[in-house]
C-alpha positions in Angstrom: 68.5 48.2 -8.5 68.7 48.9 -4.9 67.0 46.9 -2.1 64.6 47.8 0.2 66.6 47.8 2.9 69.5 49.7 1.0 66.4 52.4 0.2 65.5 52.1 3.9 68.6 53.4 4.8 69.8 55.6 2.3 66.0 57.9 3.6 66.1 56.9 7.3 69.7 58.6 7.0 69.0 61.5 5.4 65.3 62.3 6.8 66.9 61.8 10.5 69.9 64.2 9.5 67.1 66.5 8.5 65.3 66.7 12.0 68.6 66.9 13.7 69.1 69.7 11.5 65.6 71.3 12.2 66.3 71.1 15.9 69.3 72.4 15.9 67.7 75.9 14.3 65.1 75.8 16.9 67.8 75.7 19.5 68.3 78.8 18.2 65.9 80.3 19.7 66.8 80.1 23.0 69.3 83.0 22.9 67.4 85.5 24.8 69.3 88.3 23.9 67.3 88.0 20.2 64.2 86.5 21.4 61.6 86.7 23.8 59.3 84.0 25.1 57.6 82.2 28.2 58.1 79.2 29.6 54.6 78.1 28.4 55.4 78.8 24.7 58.2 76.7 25.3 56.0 73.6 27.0 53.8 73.8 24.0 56.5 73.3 21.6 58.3 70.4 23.2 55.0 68.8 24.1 54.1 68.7 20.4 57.3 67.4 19.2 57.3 64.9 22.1 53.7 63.7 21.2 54.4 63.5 17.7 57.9 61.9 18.6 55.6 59.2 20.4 53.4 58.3 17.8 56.3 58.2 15.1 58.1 55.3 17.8 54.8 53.6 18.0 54.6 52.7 14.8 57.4 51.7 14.7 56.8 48.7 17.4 53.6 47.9 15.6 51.8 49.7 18.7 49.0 52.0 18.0 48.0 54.6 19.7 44.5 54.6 19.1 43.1 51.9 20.7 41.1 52.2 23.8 40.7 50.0 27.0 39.0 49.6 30.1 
């Protein structure tokens, strides 16, 4: 029977190895010689994975990000 943190690890392994992965092919696209783009497409795209990179660390530390204050 494997633990929790044994199952912890064996996913967190393979599910980080699998957005290395991913942003590895989207590095791919920076080789202008195949592809053509603007800086803004590329803002867009790094501000969504940063945001979503944000919230993913949040929960982590038990911070949410949807709570408002004055």
């Amino acid at each position: 029977m494997e633990t929790r943190k044994e199952k912890f690890i064996r996913l967190a392994t393979y599910r980080t190895n699998l957005v290395l992965e991913k942003l590895r092919i989207l590095g791919n696209l920076s080789n202008k010689t195949n592809y053509d783009y603007t800086d803004e497409e590329i803002n867009k795209i790094f501000a969504a994975i940063d945001s979503q990179l944000r919230i993913t660390k949040a929960r982590f530390s038990g911070k949410s990000k949807r709570q408002f204050s004055l």
